[in-house]
C-alpha positions in Angstrom: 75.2 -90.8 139.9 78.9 -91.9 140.5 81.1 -93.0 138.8 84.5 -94.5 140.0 87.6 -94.5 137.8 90.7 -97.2 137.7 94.3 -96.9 136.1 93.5 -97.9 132.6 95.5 -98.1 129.2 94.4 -95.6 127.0 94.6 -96.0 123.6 91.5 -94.7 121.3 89.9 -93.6 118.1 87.4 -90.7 118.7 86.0 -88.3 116.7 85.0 -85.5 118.3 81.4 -84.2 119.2 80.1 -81.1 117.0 81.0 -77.7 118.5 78.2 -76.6 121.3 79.1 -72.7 120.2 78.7 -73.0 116.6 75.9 -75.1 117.0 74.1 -72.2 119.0 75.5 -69.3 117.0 74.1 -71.4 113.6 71.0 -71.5 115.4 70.4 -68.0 115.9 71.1 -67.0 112.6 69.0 -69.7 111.0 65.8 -68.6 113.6 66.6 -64.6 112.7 66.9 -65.4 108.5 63.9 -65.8 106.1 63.3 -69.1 104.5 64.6 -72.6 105.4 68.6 -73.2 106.8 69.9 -76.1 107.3 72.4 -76.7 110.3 74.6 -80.2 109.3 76.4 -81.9 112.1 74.8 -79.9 114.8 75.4 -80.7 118.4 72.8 -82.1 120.6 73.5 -81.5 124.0 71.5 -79.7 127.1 72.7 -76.1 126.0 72.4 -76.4 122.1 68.3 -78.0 123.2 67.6 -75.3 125.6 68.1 -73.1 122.7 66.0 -75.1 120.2 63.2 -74.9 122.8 62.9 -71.5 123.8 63.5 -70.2 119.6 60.2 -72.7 119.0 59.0 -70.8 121.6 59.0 -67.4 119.7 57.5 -69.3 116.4 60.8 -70.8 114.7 60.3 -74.2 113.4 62.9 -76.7 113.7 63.4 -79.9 112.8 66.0 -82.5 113.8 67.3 -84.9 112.2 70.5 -87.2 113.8 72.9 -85.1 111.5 71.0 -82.2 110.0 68.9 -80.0 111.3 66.4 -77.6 109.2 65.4 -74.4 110.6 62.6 -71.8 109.4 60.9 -69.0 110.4 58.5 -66.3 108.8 58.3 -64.3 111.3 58.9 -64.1 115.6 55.6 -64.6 117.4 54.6 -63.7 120.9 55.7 -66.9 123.0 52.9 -68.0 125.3 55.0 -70.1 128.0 58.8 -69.2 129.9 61.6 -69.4 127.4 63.8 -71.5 129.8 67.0 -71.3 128.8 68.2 -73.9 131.4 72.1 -73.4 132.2 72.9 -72.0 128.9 74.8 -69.0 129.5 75.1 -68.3 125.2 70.8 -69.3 124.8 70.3 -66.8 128.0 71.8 -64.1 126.6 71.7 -64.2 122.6 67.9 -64.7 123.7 67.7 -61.7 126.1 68.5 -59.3 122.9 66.4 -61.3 120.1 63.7 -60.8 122.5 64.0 -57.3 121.7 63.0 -58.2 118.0 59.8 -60.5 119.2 56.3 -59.2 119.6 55.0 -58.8 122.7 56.5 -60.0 126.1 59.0 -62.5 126.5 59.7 -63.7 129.7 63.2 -65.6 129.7 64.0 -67.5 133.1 67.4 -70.0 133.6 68.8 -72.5 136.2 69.9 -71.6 139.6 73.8 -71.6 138.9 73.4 -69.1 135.4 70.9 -66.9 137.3 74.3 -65.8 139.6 76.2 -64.8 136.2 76.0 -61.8 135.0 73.7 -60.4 133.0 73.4 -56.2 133.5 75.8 -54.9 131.2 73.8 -56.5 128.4 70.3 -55.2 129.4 72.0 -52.0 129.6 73.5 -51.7 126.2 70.6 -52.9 124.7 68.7 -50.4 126.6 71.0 -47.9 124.9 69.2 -48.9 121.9 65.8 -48.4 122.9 64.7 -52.3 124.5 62.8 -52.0 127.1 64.1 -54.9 129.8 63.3 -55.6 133.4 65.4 -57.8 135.3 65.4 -59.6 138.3 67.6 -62.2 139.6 65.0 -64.3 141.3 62.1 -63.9 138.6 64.5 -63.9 135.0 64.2 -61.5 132.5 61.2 -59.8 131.2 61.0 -58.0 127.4 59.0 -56.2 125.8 60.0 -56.8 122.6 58.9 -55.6 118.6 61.9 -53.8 117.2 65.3 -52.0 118.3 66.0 -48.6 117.2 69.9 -49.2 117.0 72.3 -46.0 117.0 75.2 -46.2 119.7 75.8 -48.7 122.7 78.5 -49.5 124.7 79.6 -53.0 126.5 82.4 -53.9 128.7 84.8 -56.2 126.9 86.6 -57.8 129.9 83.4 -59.5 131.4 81.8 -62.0 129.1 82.6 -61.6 124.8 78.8 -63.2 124.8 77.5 -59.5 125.4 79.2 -58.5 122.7 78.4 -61.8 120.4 74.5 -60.7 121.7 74.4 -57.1 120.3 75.8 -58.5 117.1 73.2 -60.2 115.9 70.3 -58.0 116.6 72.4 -55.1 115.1 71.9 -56.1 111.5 68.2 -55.5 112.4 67.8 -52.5 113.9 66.3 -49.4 112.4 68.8 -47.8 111.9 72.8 -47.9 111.9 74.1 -49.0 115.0 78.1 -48.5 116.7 78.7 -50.7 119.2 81.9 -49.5 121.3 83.8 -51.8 123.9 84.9 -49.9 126.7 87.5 -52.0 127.9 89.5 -54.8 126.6 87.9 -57.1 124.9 88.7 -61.0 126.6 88.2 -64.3 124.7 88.2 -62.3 121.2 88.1 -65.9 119.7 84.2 -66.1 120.5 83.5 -63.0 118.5 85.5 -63.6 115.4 83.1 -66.7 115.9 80.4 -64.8 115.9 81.0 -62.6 113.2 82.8 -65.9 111.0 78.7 -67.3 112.0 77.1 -63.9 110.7 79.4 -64.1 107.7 78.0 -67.4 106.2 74.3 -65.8 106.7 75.1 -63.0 105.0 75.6 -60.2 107.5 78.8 -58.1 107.0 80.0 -55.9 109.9 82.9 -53.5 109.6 85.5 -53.4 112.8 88.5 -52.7 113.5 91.7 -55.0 114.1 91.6 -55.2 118.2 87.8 -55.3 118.0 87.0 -52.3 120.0 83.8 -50.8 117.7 81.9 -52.3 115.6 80.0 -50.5 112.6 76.6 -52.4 111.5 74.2 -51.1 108.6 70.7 -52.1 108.0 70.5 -55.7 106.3 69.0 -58.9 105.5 69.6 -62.5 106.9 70.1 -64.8 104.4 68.9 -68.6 105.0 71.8 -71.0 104.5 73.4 -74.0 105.0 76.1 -74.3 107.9 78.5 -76.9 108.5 78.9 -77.3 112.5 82.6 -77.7 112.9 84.2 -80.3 115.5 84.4 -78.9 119.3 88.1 -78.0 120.4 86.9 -77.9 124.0 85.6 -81.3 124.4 88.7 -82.2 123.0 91.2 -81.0 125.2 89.9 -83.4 127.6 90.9 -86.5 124.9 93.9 -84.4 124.2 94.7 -84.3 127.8 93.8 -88.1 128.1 96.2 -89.1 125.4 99.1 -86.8 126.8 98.7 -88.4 130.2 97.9 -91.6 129.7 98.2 -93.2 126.4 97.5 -92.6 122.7 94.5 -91.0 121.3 93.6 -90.3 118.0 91.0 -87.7 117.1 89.2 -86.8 113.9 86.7 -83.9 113.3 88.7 -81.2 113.8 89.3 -78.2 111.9 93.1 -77.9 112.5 92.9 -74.1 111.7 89.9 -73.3 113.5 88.6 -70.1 115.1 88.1 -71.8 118.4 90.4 -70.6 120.8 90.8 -73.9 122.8 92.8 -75.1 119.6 95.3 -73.8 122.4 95.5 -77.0 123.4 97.5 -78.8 121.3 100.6 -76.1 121.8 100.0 -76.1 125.2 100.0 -80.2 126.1 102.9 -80.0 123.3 105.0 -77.9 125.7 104.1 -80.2 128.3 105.6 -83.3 126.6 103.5 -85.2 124.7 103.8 -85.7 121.0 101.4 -84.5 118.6 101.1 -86.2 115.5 98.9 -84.5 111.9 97.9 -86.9 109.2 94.6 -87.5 106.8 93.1 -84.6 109.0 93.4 -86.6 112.3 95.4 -85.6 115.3 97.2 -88.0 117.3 98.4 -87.7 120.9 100.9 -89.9 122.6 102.1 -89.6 126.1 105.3 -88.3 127.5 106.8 -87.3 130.7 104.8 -84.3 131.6 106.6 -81.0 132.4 105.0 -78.0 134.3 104.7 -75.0 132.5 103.9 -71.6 132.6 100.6 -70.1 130.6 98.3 -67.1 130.6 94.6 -68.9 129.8 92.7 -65.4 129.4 91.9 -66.3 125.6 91.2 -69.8 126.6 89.7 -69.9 130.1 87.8 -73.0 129.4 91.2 -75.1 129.0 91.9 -73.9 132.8 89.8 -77.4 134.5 92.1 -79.7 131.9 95.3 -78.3 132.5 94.9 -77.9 136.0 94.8 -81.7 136.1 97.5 -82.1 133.7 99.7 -79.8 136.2 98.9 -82.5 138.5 100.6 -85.0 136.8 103.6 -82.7 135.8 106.7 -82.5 137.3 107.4 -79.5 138.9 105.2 -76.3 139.6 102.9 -75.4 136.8 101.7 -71.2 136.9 98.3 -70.3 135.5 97.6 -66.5 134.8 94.3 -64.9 133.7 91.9 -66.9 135.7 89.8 -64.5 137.2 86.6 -65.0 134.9 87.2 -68.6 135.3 85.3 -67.7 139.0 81.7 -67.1 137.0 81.2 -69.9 135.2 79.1 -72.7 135.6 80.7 -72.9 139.1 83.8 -71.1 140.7 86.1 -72.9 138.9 89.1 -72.0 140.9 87.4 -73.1 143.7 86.7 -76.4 142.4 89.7 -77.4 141.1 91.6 -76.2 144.0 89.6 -78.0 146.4 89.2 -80.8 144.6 93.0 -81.8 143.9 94.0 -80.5 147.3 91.5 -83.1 148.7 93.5 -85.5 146.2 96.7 -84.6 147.4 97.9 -82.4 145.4 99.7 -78.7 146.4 97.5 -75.7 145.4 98.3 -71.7 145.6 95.6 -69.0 144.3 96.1 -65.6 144.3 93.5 -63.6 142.5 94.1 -63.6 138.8 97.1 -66.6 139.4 97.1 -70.3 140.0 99.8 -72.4 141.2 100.0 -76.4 140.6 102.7 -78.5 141.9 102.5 -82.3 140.3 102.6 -85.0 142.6 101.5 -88.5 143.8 97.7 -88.3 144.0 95.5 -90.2 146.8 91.9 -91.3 146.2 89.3 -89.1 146.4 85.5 -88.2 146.0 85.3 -85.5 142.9 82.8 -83.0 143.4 82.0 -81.5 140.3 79.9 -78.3 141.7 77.6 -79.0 139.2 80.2 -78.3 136.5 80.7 -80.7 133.2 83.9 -79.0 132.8 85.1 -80.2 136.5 83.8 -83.7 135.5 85.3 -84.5 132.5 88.6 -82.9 133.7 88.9 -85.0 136.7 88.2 -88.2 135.0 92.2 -87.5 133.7 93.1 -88.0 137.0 91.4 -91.3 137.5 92.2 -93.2 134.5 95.9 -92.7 134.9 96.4 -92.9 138.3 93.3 -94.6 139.7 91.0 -94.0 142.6 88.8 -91.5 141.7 85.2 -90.5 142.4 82.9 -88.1 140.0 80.0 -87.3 142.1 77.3 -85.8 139.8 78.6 -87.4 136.9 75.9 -86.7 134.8 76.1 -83.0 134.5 78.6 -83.9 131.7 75.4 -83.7 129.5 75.4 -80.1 129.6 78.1 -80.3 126.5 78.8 -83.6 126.3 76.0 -86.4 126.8 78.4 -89.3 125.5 81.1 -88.7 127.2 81.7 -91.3 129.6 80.4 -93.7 126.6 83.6 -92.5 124.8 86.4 -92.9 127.8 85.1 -96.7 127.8 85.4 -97.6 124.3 89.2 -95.7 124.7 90.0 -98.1 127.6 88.5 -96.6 130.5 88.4 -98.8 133.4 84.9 -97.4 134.8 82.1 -98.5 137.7 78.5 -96.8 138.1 78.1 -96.6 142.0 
């Protein structure tokens, strides 16, 4: 489906959906704890119900409610159909290691654009600790699961802190003590304070060390519990960016001191010229005249899509650093957005780990979104404040964010189905 996007006056009220990472992490460590847990303000979304589906799969019972979700389990038991995790990068690979734990096989497949992420350092650390994996990129992921002997394992840090997030919680479980050791530096470190914030309410203490480079896990015992799903910083940097370009937007749901590294944000659109405003836990953002700036996104790659566009609509040359992993998401992103606002215009310079974005006058264009919700919602910036936009494929915005294009309406969106 299109959608076509017109200069519009921005001026909304949102509050922000529940955060897709908590929502998955609670999940998890609901599914590996005894007795009932209740998830409240959970996200519902394509990757947070891929990952509902395939833990019913393995015997976990969960049942959902609009705002609360209960979730219970005795024990794993051998799936008898795929564990599809869909395009869920987190559900892929938190499953691949609680596979370990599950009786029998489990045979974990995924969508054609997270089959080309990578997946091999996991399956080799937890192959350090006795799983026993086979892995192909055409047929998914096969385990033969039961139990984990633990002991030492080592992980890259610099390729996805999801491998990391992974061996942490199947490392309370294992039979013995297990060390997991990052062997190089340890990117988006946000996600696995997450993690271990997650494994903290649930009962699970791990000891590390201030950088995060090994982590020391004993023998011990989810507890069931009841976990509050905070709001999600990364669906709103694209409301933050909508209000700094384009209007005012106020937001509520957000946990001002939040984990979440995409809090970024806020600084970041701050620096660019807009005015942030704090009151009765709500942020407000008003427009200003943007400003390029200069920012290394490595802790925040996510924000790269957004503040792309709002380099766009900056004056001068905006310079990006730390993009590289930005290339293995849910599509190249550096190749999308440089194609895409060079197609609308707009001068674009990449070097490897390095983007350059000069703002200018924008022409009308066809979006495509590769596929990507990120892409999507980002470009949608462009169209309500200068008009003429396209978002082919708009409906992959339900990956993360199903009521998205509700929300840009009912903040003054001027917006056509095609």
């Amino acid at each position: 489906m299109r959608i076509s996007i017109d200069q519009s006056e921005i001026n909304g009220e949102i509050r922000v959906p529940p955060s897709k990472s908590y929502t998955i992490r609670g999940l998890m460590c609901a599914a590996l704890a005894k007795g009932a847990s209740r998830l409240r303000n959970p996200l519902s979304a394509d990757d947070t119900l891929a990952a509902v589906d395939v833990l019913r799969a393995v015997g976990i019972r969960i049942r959902e409610d609009a705002s609360d979700w209960e979730v219970s389990c005795e024990s794993f038991v051998q799936p008898h159909r795929l564990l599809n995790c869909r395009e869920s990068a987190a559900t892929l690979r938190f499953m691949t290691a609680i596979s370990s734990l599950v009786p029998g096989e489990s045979h974990l497949v995924m969508g054609s654009s997270l089959a080309k992420r990578p997946i091999e350092p996991l399956i080799k650390a937890l192959r350090g600790w006795g799983a026993k994996i086979e892995w192909n990129s055409s047929s998914g992921i096969k385990v033969r699961g039961g139990k984990l002997a633990g002991g030492v394992t080592e992980i890259p840090g610099d390729i996805s802190s999801q491998f990391v997030s992974a061996l942490l919680l199947v490392a309370p479980l294992t039979e013995r003590r297990s060390v997991i050791r990052v062997t190089s530096p340890l990117e988006s470190r946000s996600y696995v304070m997450m993690t271990l914030e997650c494994l903290n309410n649930f009962g699970i203490q791990i000891e590390t060390d201030d950088f995060l480079n090994e982590f020391q896990i004993a023998s011990q015992t989810y507890q069931s519990a009841n976990y509050e799903v905070e709001g999600d910083w990364s669906s709103a940097s694209y409301l933050i960016a909508l209000g700094a370009a384009g209007g005012k937007m106020r937001l509520s749901g957000l946990n001002l001191s939040s984990l979440q590294s995409d809090r970024a944000m806020l600084d970041l659109v701050k620096e660019m010229g807009a005015r942030i405003l704090v009151e009765d836990n709500c942020l407000t953002v008003i427009t200003g005249r943007l400003q390029a700036i200069k920012a290394d996104l490595n802790e925040c790659i996510d924000l790269l899509p957004t503040l792309a566009v709002l380099a766009s609509l900056a004056e001068g040359t905006s310079e990006f650093t730390g993009i590289r992993r930005a290339r293995f998401k849910e599509s190249d992103r550096v190749l999308a957005i440089s194609t895409n606002l060079q197609n609308a215009g707009i001068k674009v310079e990449v070097e490897d780990d390095r983007i350059y974005i000069t703002g200018g006058r924008t022409s009308p264009t066809v979006i495509n979104p590769y596929g990507d919700h990120r892409i999507a919602m980002a470009f949608s910036i462009i169209g309500a404040t200068r008009g003429g936009i396209i978002i082919d494929q708009s409906e992959c915005v339900s990956k993360t964010y199903p009521e998205f294009w509700s929300v840009l309406k009912r903040a003054g969106v001027i917006m056509h189905e095609q």
